[in-house]
N, C-alpha and C positions, 0 to 999 in steps of 0.2 A: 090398660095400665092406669092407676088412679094419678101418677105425678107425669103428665106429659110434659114435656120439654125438656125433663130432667134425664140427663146421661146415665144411666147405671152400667158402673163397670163391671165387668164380664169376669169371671173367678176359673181356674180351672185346678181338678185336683188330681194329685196322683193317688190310687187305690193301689196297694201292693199285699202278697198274701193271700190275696183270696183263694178260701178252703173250695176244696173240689167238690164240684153238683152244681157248681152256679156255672150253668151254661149259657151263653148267649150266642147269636150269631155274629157280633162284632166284637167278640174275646181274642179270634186269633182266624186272621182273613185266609189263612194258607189251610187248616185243617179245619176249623169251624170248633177246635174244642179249646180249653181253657186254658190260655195262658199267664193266670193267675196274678195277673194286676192288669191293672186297667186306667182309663182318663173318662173325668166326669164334667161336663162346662155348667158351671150354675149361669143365671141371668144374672145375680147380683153376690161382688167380692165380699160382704159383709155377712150371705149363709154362707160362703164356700169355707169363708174362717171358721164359723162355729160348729162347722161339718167336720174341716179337717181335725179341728180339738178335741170334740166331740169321738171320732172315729177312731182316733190315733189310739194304736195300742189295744183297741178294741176286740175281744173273744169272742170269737163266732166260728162253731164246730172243731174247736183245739188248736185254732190256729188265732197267733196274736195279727192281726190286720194293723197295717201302717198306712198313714191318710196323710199328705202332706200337701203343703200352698204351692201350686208352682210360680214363681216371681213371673208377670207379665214379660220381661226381657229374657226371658228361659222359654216361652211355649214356640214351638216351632211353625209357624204359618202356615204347614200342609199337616199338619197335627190329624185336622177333623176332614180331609181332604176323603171323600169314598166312605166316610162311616155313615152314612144312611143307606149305604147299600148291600144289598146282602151279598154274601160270599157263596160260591157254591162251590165245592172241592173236584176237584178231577178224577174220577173214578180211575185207580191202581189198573182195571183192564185195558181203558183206555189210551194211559200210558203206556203200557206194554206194547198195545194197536201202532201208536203213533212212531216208538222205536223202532218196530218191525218192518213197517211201511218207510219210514229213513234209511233201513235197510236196504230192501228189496231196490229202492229207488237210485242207491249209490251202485250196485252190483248193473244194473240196467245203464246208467252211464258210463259206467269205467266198460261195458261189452261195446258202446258206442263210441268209445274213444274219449267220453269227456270226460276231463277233469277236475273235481268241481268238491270242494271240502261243504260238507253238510255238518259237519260236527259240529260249528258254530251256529249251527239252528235248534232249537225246539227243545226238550226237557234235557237237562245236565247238570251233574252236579260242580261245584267249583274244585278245580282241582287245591289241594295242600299245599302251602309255602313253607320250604325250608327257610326257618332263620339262623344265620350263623353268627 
């Protein structure tokens, strides 16, 4: 850095929008494909502004792209918490394997007398709230 000593504060942006084919591995940690906005950290809040102005509104493949600042007392502390690492998704057989064997394994207890709820373990989805 040519200004040592000097603090340069940290910018973060939100990217929303984004046209499909822009693939990355940290788009969307659960499937690996695009969840079509995203968070960008500059080194210094002074490009991140002329990025977001710059961006905003911006056409790229038919779709209007929105760029905006987020306020330093807006970005959430676990924000970049796992984004250098890569995601890798759980092969669909796999899951099938891992219920099957939840299976087999409750049917095996309950012939031994135990009672023992597994449903609270391992792939599930959340059940629906009724609101009245």
């Amino acid at each position: 850095m040519a200004h040592r000593g000097v603090l340069f504060l940290r910018g973060v942006l939100f990217l929303s929008r984004i046209p499909h084919g822009f693939y990355k591995d940290q788009m969307n940690k659960k499937t690996g494909k695009s969840k079509h906005y995203g968070f960008i950290e500059f080194n210094s809040e002074a490009v991140t502004k002329i990025v977001a102005e710059t961006m905003d509104n911006y056409l790229l493949n038919s779709h209007i792209m929105q760029c905006k600042l987020i306020p330093k007392d807006k970005v959430h502390p676990q924000l970049w918490v796992g984004a250098n690492r890569k995601w890798r998704t759980v092969p669909p057989d796999q899951l099938t394997r891992a219920s099957h064997n939840k299976n087999q394994r409750k049917h095996k207890l309950e012939e031994l007398g135990i009672n023992y709820n597994l449903d609270s373990v391992g792939y599930k989805k959340a059940k629906a709230v009724e609101v009245n």
